[in-house]
VOGU-3710 file (C-alpha; in Angstrom, 3 decimals, decimal comma):
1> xxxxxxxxxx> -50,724/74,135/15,681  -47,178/73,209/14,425  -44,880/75,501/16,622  -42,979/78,087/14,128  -39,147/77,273/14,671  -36,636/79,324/12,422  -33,648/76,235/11,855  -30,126/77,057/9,776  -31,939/78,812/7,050  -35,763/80,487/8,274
11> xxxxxxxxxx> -38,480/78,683/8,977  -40,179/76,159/6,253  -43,347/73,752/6,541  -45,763/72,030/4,099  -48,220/74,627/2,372  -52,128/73,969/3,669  -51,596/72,272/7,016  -48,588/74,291/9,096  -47,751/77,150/6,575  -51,042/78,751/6,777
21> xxxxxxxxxx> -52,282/82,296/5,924  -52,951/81,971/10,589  -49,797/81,042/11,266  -48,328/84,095/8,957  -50,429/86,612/10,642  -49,393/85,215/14,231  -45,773/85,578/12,705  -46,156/88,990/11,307  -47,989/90,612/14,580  -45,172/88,611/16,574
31> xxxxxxxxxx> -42,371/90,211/14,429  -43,770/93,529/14,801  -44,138/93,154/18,709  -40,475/92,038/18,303  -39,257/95,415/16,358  -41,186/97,261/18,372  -39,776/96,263/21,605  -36,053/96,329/20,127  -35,793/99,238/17,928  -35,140/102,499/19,373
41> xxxxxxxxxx> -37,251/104,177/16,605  -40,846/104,915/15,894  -40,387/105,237/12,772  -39,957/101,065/12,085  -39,333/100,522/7,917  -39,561/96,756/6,746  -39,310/95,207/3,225  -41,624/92,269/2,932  -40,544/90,022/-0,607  -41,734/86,787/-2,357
51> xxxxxxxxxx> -40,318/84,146/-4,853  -42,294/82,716/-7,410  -43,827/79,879/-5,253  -47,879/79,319/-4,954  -49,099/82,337/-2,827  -46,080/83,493/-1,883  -47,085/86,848/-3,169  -50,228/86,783/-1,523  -48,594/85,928/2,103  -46,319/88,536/1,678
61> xxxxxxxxxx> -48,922/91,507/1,046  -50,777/89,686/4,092  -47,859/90,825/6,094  -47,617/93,751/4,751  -51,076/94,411/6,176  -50,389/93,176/9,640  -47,364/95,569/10,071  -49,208/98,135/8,544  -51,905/97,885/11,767  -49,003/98,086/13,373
71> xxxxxxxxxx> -47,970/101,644/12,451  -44,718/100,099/10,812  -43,798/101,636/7,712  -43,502/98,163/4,989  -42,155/98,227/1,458  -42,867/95,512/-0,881  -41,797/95,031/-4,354  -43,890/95,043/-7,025  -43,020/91,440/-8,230  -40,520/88,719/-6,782
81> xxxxxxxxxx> -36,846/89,624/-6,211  -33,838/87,294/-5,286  -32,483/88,002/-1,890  -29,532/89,580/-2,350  -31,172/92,763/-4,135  -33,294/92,925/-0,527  -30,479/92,608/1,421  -29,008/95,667/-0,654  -32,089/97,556/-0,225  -32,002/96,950/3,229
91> xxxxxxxxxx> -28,854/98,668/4,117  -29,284/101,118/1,393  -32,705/102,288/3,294  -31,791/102,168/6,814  -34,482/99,402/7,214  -35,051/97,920/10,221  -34,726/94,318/9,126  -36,386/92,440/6,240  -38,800/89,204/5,187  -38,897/87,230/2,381
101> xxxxxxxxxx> -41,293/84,101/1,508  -39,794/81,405/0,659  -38,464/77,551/0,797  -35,403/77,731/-1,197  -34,783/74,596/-2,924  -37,330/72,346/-0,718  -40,083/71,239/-2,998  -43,446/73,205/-3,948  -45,121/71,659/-1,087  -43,651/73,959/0,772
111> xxxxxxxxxx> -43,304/77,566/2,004  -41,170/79,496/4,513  -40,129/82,765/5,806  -36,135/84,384/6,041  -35,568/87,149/8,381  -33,267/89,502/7,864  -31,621/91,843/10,435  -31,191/95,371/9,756  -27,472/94,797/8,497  -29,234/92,817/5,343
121> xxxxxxxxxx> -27,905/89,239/6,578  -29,966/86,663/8,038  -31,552/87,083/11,278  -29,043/85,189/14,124  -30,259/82,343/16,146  -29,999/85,286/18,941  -32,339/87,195/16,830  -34,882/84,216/15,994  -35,167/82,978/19,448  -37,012/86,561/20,823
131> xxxxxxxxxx> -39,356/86,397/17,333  -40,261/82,599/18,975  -41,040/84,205/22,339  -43,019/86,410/21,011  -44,838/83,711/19,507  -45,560/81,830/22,276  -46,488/84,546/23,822  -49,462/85,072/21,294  -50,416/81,294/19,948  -53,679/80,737/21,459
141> xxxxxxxxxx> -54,850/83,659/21,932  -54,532/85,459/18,997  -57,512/86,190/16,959  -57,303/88,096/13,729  -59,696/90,406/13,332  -60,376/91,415/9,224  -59,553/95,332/8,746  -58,425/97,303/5,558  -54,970/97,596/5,231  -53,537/101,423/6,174
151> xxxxxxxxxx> -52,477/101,808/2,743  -50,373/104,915/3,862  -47,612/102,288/5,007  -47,709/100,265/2,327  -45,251/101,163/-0,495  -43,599/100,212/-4,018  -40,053/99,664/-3,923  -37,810/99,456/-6,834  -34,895/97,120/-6,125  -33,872/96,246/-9,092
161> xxxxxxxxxx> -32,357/99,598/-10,349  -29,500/99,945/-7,600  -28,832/95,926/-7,640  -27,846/96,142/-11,470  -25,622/99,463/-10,926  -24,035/97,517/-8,041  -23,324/94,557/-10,119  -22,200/96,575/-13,017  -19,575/98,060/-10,423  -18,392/95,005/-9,428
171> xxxxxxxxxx> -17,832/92,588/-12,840  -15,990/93,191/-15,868  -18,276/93,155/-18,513  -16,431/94,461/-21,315  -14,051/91,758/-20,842  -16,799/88,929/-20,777  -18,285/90,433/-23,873  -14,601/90,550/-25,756  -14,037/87,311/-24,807  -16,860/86,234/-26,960
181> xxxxxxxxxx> -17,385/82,576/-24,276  -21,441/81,353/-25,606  -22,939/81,725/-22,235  -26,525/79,831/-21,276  -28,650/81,242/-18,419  -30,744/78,796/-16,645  -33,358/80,577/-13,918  -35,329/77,286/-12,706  -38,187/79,524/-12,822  -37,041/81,412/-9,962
191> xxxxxxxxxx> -36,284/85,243/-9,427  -33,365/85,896/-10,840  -34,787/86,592/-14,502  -35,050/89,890/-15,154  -31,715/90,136/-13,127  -29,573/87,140/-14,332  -30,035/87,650/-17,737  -31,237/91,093/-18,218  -27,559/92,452/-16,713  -26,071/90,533/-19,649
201> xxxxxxxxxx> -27,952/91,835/-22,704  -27,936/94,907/-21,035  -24,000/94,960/-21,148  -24,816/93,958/-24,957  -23,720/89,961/-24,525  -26,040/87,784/-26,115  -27,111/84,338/-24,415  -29,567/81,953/-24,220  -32,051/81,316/-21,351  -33,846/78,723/-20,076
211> xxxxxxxxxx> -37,089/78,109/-17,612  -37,208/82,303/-17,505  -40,550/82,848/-16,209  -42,395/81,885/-12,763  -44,291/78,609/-12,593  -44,601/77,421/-8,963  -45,170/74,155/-9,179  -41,817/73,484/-11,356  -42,959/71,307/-13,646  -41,351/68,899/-11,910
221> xxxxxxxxxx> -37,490/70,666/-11,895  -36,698/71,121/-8,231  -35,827/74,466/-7,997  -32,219/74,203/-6,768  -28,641/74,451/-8,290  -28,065/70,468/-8,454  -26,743/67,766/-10,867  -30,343/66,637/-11,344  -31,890/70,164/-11,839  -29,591/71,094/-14,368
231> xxxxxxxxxx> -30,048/68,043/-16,407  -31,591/70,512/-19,087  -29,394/72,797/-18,971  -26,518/70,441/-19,671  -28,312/68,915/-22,298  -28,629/72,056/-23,758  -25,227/72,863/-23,488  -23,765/69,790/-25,388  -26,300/70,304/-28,143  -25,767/73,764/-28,986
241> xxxxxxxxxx> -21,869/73,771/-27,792  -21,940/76,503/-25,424  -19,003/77,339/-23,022  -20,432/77,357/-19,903  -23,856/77,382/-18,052  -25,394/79,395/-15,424  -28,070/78,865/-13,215  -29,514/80,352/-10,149  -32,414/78,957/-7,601  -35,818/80,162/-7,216
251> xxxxxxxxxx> -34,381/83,197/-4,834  -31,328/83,790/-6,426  -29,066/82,958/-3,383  -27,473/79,400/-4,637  -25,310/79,182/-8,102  -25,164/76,294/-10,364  -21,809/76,038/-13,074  -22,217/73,518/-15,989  -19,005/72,924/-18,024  -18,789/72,675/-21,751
261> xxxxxxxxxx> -18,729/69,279/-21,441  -22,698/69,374/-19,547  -20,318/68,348/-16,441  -22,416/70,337/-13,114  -18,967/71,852/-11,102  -20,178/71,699/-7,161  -19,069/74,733/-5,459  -16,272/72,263/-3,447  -14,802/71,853/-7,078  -15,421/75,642/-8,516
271> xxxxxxxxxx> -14,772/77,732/-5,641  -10,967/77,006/-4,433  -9,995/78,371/-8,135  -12,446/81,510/-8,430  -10,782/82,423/-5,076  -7,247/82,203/-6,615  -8,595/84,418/-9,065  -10,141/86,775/-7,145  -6,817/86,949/-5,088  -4,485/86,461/-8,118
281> xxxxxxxxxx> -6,551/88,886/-10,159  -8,849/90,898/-8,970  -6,562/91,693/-6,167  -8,566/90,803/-3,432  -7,491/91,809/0,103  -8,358/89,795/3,637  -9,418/86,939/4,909  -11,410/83,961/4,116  -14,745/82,556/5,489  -15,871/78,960/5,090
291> xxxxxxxxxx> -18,771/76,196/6,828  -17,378/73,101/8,243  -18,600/71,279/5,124  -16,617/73,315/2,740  -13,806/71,754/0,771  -10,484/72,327/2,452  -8,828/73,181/-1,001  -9,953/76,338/0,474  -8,316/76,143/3,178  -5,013/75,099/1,533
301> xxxxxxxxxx> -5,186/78,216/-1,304  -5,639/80,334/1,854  -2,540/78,933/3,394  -1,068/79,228/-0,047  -1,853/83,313/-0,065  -0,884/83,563/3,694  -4,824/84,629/4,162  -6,496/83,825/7,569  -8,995/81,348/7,552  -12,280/81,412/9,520
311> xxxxxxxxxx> -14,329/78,275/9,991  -18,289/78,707/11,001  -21,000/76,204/11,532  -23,582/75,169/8,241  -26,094/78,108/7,797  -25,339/81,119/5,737  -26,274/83,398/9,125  -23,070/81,943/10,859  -20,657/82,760/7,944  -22,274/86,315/7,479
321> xxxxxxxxxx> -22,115/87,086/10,700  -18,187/86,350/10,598  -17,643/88,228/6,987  -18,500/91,124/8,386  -17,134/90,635/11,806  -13,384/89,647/10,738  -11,128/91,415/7,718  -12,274/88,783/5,662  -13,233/89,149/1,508  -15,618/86,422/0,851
331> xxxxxxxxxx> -17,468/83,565/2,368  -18,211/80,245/0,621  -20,674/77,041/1,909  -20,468/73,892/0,426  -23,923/74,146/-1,210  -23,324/76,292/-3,875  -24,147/79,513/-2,043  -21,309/82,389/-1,498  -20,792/86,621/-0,787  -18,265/88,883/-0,956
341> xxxxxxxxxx> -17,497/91,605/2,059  -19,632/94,431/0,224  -23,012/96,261/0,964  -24,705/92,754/0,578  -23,405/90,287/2,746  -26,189/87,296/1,719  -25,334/84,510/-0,694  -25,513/85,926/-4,292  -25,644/83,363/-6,823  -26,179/86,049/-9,526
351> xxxxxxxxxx> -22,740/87,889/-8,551  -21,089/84,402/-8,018  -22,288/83,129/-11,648  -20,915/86,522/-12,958  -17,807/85,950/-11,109  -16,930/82,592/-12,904  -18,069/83,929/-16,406  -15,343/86,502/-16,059  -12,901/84,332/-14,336  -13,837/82,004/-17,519
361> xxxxxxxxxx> -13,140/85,329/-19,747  -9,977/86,288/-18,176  -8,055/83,051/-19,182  -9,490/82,186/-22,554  -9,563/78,832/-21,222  -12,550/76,291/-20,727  -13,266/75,196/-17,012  -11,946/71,658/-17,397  -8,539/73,106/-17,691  -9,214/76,058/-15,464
371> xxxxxxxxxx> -9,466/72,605/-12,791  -6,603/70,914/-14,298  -4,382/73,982/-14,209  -5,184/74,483/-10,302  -5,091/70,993/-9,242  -1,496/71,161/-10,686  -1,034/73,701/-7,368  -3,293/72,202/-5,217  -4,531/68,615/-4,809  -7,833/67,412/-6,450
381> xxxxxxxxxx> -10,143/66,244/-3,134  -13,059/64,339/-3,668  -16,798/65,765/-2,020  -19,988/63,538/-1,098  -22,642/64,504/0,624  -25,724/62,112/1,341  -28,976/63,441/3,207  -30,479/60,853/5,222  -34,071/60,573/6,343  -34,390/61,586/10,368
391> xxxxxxxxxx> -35,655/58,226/11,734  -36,005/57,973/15,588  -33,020/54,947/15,188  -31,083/57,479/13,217  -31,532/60,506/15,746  -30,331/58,018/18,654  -27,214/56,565/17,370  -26,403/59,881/16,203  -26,554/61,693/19,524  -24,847/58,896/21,142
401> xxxxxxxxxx> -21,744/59,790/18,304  -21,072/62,378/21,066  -20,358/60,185/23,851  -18,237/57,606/22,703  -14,548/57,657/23,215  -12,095/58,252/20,504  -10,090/54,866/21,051  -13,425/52,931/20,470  -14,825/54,874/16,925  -14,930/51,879/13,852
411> xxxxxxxxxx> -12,231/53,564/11,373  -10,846/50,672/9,989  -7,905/51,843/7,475  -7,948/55,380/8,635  -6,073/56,934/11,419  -7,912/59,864/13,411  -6,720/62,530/14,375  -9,260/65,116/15,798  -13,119/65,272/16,415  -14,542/68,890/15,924
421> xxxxxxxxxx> -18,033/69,327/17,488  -18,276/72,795/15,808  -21,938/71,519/13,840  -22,760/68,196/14,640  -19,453/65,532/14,563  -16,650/65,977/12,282  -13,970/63,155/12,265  -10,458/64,558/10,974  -7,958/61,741/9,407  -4,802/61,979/8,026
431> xxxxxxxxxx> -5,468/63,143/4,432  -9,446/62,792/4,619  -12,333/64,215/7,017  -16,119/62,674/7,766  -19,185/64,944/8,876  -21,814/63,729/10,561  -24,533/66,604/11,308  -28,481/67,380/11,516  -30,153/69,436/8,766  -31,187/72,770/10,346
441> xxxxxxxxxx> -33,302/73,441/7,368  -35,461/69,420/7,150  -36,093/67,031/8,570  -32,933/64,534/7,775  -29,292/64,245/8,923  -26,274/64,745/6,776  -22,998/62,343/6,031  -20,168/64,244/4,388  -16,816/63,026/3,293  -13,810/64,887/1,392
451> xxxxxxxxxx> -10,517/62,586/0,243  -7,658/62,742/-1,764  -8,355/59,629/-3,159  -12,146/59,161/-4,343  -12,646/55,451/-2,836  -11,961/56,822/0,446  -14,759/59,400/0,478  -16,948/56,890/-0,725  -15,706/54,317/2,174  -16,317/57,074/4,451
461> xxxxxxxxx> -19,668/57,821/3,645  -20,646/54,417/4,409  -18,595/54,395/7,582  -20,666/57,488/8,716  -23,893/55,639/7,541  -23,013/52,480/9,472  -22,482/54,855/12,631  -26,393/55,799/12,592  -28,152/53,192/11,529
//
């Protein structure tokens, strides 16, 4: 059997060989033996959830039935929910921590599990590494024995009720619906409908939607908040002439922006002004959390705001952990994904699409010159990021990155300054920066570059290929 590992973001595997309905009950007992031994109660309360992918569902209830043996009180929704309404629910409850199947944007081979921690963020490495003891402590030996649920744990849960009062208290509505901006929601066939779009015409804005109901395999659309995902949706936007777009992935975490022009915004472009706004505007007190591989145009409108800024490693756990650690407001990865220091402190791609909507709203401008306007503050710093297959040539040369000295690194036109070794290897230049790290989340390792001018992030990117294979 595949050993069960939980990497930057949960553990994932391929559906029918490692993610198997045996190696989900040896996680579930193993997790309960976990809470058991760490929780000063008896009275242990869990919320098990799903996305839309291929018996997702049916894992979770599984779960629910192996905690239940376990005299641990489990909640599970009624039908899939994006993760920041469980993380809500979580504190909301005084759970003791939280589960959710599911892969995020990795493709419909695959499954995985998320663990949350009782504070609604995802579990630490700290956390993880006692649930993997308690694995190996059972793997081979375990033998699950059929039995009837005890149905007397099991329980309904409405989530979605307090998640839409909580975004309702948090965005501007009226103003968004005043503004009269054509808005076009784009769910990937995730979670989020029902939540996405349902807070809008709720609030009485009319939109248009797209992929809003569950099919696991896709169709073929990769579930994430990408250029290539969003091909539709930027069709779609052109043709009909629509302001902006707004799209989630299949558990609601990540946010994808399309401009009017069908241009997908990455969150290194988007997220430098929406901060500025939220500091400008919405009056926005503390500091500011962002991963290594986040543009440093946040950085710079931190300076700009005399805001502190914190730096964590890639993984959503790290920068979490931090938000609500430090006096800090928000926390913003490079891959779309972001949260604000409230009761959820997960990524929230519904919040964060709501965010720019109003942001949009609030300046009765498009988002091309929402950009042009800031980069007339700031400077405009081109992103790449390549992912590249983890050969056993690849994993070498990268681990021998770490030894070699300074004087003798291949920069050619490019004068370095500093190596950070906060995630992986990340070479600092003069006006440009390099990122060499593993995926914690598959099975690859990633090359990113950021530049003031956009020839140099591309030269960069193939500097950092050329130092691993």
């Amino acid at each position: 059997m595949t050993e069960i590992r939980f990497g930057t973001d949960g553990w994932r595997a391929k559906m029918g060989s490692d993610f198997s309905f045996k190696n989900v009950r040896i996680f579930a007992k193993s997790y309960a033996n976990y809470l058991k031994k760490r929780q000063k109660t008896k009275n242990l309360k869990v919320i098990v959830n799903f996305d839309t992918r291929f018996l997702s569902k049916k894992f979770a209830h599984e779960t629910a039935k192996i905690l239940s043996l376990e005299h641990i009180h489990t909640y599970v929704p009624q039908r899939d929910v994006p993760l920041a309404p469980i993380s809500l629910a979580i504190t909301c409850n005084g759970f003791n921590g939280g589960i959710n199947f599911t892969a995020s944007f990795s493709k419909p081979l695959y499954n995985g599990i998320k663990v949350f921690s009782s504070r609604g963020v995802p579990a630490l490495p700290s956390e993880t590494i006692l649930i993997e003891k308690e694995i190996e402590e059972i793997t081979g030996n375990f033998v699950f024995k059929p039995q009837y649920a005890d149905y007397d744990l099991i329980n309904d849960i409405d989530v979605q009720a307090p998640y839409i009062e909580y975004i309702e208290n948090l965005i501007d509505f009226k103003l968004i619906k005043d503004s009269g901006i054509e808005i076009i929601v784009d769910n990937l066939y995730g979670t989020s409908r029902g939540y996405l779009d349902y807070v809008f015409s709720k609030n009485d804005i009319d939109i248009q939607t797209l992929h809003n109901f569950p099919n696991s395999p896709f169709e073929g659309v990769i579930s994430s908040c990408s250029k290539w995902s969003l091909k539709e949706l930027a069709n779609l936007i052109v043709e009909s002439g629509a302001d902006i777009g707004l799209a989630t992935d299949i558990d609601g975490d990540r946010f994808g922006i399309v401009d009017s022009h069908g241009r997908f915004l990455t969150s290194n472009q988007i997220m430098p002004p929406l901060i500025e706004y939220l500091i400008n505007v919405r009056k926005m007190s503390g500091g500011i959390v962002k991963s290594i591989s986040a543009t440093d145009n946040i950085t710079k409108v931190a300076r700009y705001y005399d805001r502190e800024v914190y730096t964590t490693p890639v993984g959503f756990k790290y920068l979490a952990d931090v938000l609500s650690a430090r006096n800090a407001f928000i926390a913003v990865e490079s891959s779309n994904g972001a949260s604000l220091n409230t009761k959820v402190n997960v990524k929230d791609g519904i919040l964060f699409n709501l965010l720019v909507a109003e942001m949009l709203a609030y300046y009765k401008k498009d988002l091309e010159k929402i950009l042009q306007d800031f980069y007339t503050r700031f400077p405009k710093l081109y992103s790449i990021e390549v992912a590249l297959a983890r050969t056993r040539i690849r994993e070498q040369n990268y681990k021998k990155l770490f030894s070699i000295k300074k004087e003798n690194l291949p920069f050619p036109g490019f004068k370095l300054e500093k190596i950070d070794h906060l995630d992986g290897i990340k070479f600092l230049f003069d006006d440009s920066w390099l990122l060499i790290r593993a995926s914690g989340t598959s099975e690859s390792i990633r090359v990113y570059s950021e530049s003031k001018v956009s020839k140099k992030a591309k030269d960069l990117i193939k500097l950092g290929r050329s130092l691993i294979e």
